[in-house]
C-alpha positions, 0 to 999 in steps of 0.5 A: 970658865969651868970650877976650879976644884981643889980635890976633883978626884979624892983618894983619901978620906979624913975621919973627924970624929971631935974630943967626945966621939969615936972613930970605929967601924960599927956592924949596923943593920939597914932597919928599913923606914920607921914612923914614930906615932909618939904627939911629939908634934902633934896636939889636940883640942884641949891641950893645955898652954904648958903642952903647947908651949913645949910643942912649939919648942920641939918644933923650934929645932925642926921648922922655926918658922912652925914653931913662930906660928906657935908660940905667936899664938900662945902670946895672943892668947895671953899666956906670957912668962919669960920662957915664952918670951925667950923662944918667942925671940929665938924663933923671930931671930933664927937664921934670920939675916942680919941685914933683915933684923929689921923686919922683926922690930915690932915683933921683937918689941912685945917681948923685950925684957924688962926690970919688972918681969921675974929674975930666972934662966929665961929672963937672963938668956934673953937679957944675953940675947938683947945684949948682942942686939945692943951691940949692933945699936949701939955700935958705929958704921959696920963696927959693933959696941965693943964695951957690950960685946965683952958683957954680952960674952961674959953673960953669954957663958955664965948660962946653962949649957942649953940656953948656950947653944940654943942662942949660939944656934938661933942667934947665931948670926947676930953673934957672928956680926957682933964678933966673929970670933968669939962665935969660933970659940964657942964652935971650937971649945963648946960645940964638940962636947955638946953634939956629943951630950946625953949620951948620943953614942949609946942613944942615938940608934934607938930612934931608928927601933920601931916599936917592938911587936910582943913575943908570940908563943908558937903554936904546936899542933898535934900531931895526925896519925895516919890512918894506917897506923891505926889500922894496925893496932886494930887489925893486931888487936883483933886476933888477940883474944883468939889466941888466947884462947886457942890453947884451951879449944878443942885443938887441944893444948899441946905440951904445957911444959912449952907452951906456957913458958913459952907464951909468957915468953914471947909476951915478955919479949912483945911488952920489952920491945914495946918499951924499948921500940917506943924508946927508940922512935921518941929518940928518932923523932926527937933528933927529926924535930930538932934537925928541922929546926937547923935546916936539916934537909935543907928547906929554902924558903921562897921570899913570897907571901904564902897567902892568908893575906901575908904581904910579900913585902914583910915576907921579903923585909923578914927574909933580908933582916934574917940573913943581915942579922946573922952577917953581923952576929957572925963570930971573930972566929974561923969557922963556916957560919954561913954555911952552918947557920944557912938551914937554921936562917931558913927554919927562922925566916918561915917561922917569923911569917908564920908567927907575924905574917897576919899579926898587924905588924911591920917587919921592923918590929920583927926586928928586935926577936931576929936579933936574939936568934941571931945572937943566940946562934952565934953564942952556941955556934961560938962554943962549938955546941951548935949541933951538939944535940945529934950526938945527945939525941942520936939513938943509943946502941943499948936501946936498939940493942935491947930492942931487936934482943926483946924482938928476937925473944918475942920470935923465940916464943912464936917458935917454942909455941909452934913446937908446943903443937895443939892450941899453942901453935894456932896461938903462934900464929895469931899472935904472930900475925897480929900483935907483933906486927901491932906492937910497931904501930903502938911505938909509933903512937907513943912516940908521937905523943911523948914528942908533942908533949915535949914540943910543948914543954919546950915550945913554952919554954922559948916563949918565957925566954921571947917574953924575956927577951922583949921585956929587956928589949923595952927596957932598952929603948925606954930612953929612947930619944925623940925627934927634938933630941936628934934635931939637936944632935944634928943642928950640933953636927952642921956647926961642928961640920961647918968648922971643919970646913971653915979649917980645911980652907984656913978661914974664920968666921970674919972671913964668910959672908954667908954660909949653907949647910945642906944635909942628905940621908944616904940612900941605904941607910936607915930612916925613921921619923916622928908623925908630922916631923922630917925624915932622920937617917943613920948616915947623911951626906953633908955639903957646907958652902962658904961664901967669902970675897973671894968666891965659894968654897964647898966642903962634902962630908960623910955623918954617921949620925948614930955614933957622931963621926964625920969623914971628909970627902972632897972640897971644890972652890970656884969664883961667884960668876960660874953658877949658873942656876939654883932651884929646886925640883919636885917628882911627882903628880902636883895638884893642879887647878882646882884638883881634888887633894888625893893619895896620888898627887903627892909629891915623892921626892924633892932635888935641890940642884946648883948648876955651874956653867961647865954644866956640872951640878951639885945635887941633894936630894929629900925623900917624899912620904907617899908610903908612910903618911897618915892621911887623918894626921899629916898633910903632904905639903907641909910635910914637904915644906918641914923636909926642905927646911930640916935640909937646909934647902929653903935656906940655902935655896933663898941664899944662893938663888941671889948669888946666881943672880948678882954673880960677882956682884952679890959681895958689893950688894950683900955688903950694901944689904948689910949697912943698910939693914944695921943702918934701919935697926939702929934707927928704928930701935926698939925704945925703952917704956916709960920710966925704964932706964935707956940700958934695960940691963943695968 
């Protein structure tokens, strides 16, 4: 018989966003994939019993049973205190079911609390901890010691708010056996403020910032002069003492009264026209520089790699930032930004390849300096002075004014010189032909200079306002938080989501056997992750099953994990014998026999797939590391094993492969399991030592 299901086709969403989040849209951009190489999990040789043991506890949030391996080694090697002990416990006991505490008795026992061991913050949450422990020992039947429970709570809420939750989190099933009810206080009045703690709203987005690659100053080349430039200067040049000379030849020199004042004339007007012709090109070229910048013409850039061993990915990642970056910095008001801002886009995507093509860096450490241009534009295109600069460096009208005036001068001379006669019209002549036509070639030059120069200037002068930039960019990300920090986070998410869901079906935590919270990172959105550590994302798709007596109920949210809000999306319920299968299927080349270990036989990507008899399945899926793994530091399996476990797969793997198989059943065995497993504990409890009163806590 096919699922029934409440909400098949929603046509609303619920945002939830808790007493301490916000519910908003937020611009974000799609920061691509990051690898953290920060030893958050990563330890050496001679680290000391301290690092390790904070090591082992960064993992606790990630992979307990990683963690277990850890601190079990920090117990063999004699480094016992309480703050050991503590997460020694917590690791035995994490997501552990209570019908398997037994298992954990021997263990358990090396590190119970004594009277003789000193008083401080750990020794008292693992008296809390042992306390609820206590209540299952003590208790009758299913029923739990009632007197020891209210102790146990009062103790419980007299910790640091960490220790609250770190035992709420990994202890959590003993809780919910001990009394169900207090665990629903503790996620309804404590969980919303926690998962929202260290500023989570202003941090959170920083996990997802790759290192930022160093401001880089362009280099300006000067700039070739044609070789016909010169030639003019030179061939102008030539003629020039000639004509000099000429009045004074055995041409005779003609009618001095003219020709002098003439001469000096036409040199007045040549050096004028100089002045003003070299003003006039710097003005022009000038306003070509500046054009350029804004994509003036038009210069698209092809998204491909210009060789020089640029890779065509950082050339494509560049050119999608640019153009995301500047959607989101688009300002509230009217305007053609896309239109404006479509050359200057091209002019920065070209100049981030060519500054960062060949300097060893991904695109997302790139992604800092976009951001600035892209913020930089807007603020100018915002007040309107985006193409301010034409009208401040169009060429003026005095000085074309004064020039083509100084020109006509020059030519005035020429013909007062002609009319001179004698060596003053050959003078004419030559200057004619050759200095004048030289003077346009000098502007040229001095033109060309003055804009390198001032390029230059200004070349440095953005690379102090990049150097600016990026130092305020560090300053930022300097409370970056770390892998441990958004495990947390996200760990808060799960209880606060699964109290959501227990309140769209009206249940409390009496009324769920068992439960699985599976997460999956939406497809577009940004990931990162620390060496060795599972993949984090921006957003994730959060499935919540619920198991009660009357069947399973599951609950789909989305998570925008950098602010905290959650939408929910659809429920279904159906009854225990309509599951057909749970498993987990892996994509990829396996290794096999006695293969060879080698980059391609790793696994790219994992599907957890519940399948229901109409034939329906409920899919989450994990992403694979082939692209971001160091080979020298992380190995592909246990990299695997690290990615199901943060997704809540193992578990709910584990949990509803027996309900799949026991089908209606799985309520009657799941009960036997649970008396049967309290029954063990309380007979093989663990014994106060020698001398130690029976109640360790009095």
């Amino acid at each position: 018989m096919p699922p029934r299901q409440e909400d098949p086709t929603p046509t609303s969403h619920t945002n939830i966003a808790g007493d301490h989040a916000t519910v908003g849209a937020q611009i974000g951009i799609n920061n691509g994939t990051v690898v953290h190489t920060r030893h958050v999990y990563i330890g050496g040789l001679g680290d000391s019993p301290q690092e390790r043991l904070r090591r082992a506890i960064g993992a606790l949030e990630t992979d307990p049973p990683r963690a277990q391996a850890q601190l079990r080694e920090l117990l063999e090697a004699g480094q016992y205190s309480t703050q050991l002990a503590y997460y020694y416990t917590l690791s035995l006991l994490s997501g552990l079911p209570l019908h398997d505490i037994g298992q954990v008795r021997a263990a358990l026992k090396g590190v119970r609390p004594t009277d003789q061991q000193p008083t401080d913050e750990w020794s008292a949450a693992l008296h809390v901890i042992w306390r609820y422990l206590d209540c299952i020992s003590q208790g009758a039947g299913e029923r739990f010691d009632r007197k020891n429970l209210d102790r146990a709570q009062q103790q419980l809420e007299g910790l640091h708010r960490e220790r609250r939750w770190e035992i709420a989190q990994h202890v959590g099933n003993v809780i919910d056996g001990a009394g169900q009810d207090r665990a629903d206080d503790i996620i309804a009045n404590q969980v919303p403020a926690w998962r929202m703690a260290n500023d989570r709203a202003g941090r959170a987005w920083k996990f997802f910032e790759d290192v930022p690659a160093k401001s880089r100053q362009e280099h300006q080349e000067r700039t070739t002069i044609r070789l016909g430039i010169w030639g003019r200067i030179l061939a102008g040049g030539i003629p020039l003492p000639f004509a000099l000379a000429a009045p004074f030849s055995p041409l005779g020199s003609g009618r001095l009264a003219v020709g002098i004042p003439a001469l000096v004339m036409f040199l007045a007007g040549v050096l004028a026209a100089g002045r003003f012709g070299a003003q006039r090109a710097t003005q022009r070229m000038r306003l070509e520089r500046r054009d350029s910048e804004h994509g003036i013409p038009l210069n698209v850039q092809p998204p491909v790699s210009p060789g020089h061993w640029v890779r065509t990915r950082f050339v494509e990642d560049i050119h999608r930032w640019v153009d995301e970056w500047f959607t989101a910095s688009r300002p509230h008001t009217e305007g053609q930004w896309s239109e404006d801002t479509r050359g200057i886009r091209e002019y920065l995507k070209g100049r981030f390849v060519s500054l960062y093509g060949n300097a060893h860096v991904t695109a997302g450490q790139v992604d800092w300096l976009i951001r600035w241009h892209a913020k930089r534009v807007a603020q100018r295109w915002r007040t309107g002075k985006l193409f301010a600069y034409r009208e401040e460096l169009r060429p003026s009208r005095d000085t074309a004014t004064f020039y083509y005036l100084s020109v006509a001068v020059a030519l005035i001379g020429v013909v007062m010189m002609l009319g001179a006669g004698g060596g003053f019209a050959a003078t004419a002549v030559l200057l004619g032909i050759g200095p004048l036509q030289a003077m346009q070639a000098v502007t040229v030059v001095i033109a060309t200079r003055r804009c390198d120069s001032e390029a230059r200037i200004l070349s440095a002068q953005l690379a102090r306002e990049e150097k600016d930039a990026h130092t305020e960019w560090q300053q930022l990300l300097r409370d970056q938080p770390d892998d441990t920090e958004l495990a947390r986070w996200l760990n808060l998410d799960k209880s606060f989501l699964w109290a959501k869901a227990c309140e769209q079906y009206a249940l409390k935590s009496r009324d769920v056997l068992s439960y699985a919270v599976l997460t999956e990172g939406r497809s577009a959105a940004g990931r990162a992750r620390e060496v060795r550590g599972p993949w984090r994302y921006k957003s994730y798709r959060v499935l919540v099953f619920l198991l009660t007596r009357s069947g399973m109920r599951e609950a789909d949210f989305e998570l925008d994990f950098v602010t905290g809000n959650a939408r929910f999306v659809r429920r279904m319920s159906f009854r225990y014998d309509v599951l057909a299968s749970a498993r987990v299927s892996e994509y990829g080349v396996r290794y096999r026999g006695d293969r060879p270990r080698t980059q391609q036989n790793f696994v790219h990507r994992s599907t957890f797939r519940l399948s229901l008899l109409s034939g329906e399945e409920i899919k989450v899926r994990t992403q694979g590391f082939t692209d971001t793994m160091d080979s020298q530091l992380e190995d592909e399996l246990e990299l695997q094993q690290t990615e199901l476990v943060a997704s809540g797969i193992s578990a709910a793997l584990q949990l509803l492969e027996a309900v799949t198989a026991e089908g209606r059943d799985w309520i009657s065995q799941q009960q036997q399991r649970r008396r049967i497993g309290i029954a063990h504990w309380r007979r093989q409890r663990v014994a106060p030592t020698a001398g130690e009163p029976d109640d360790p806590f009095e």
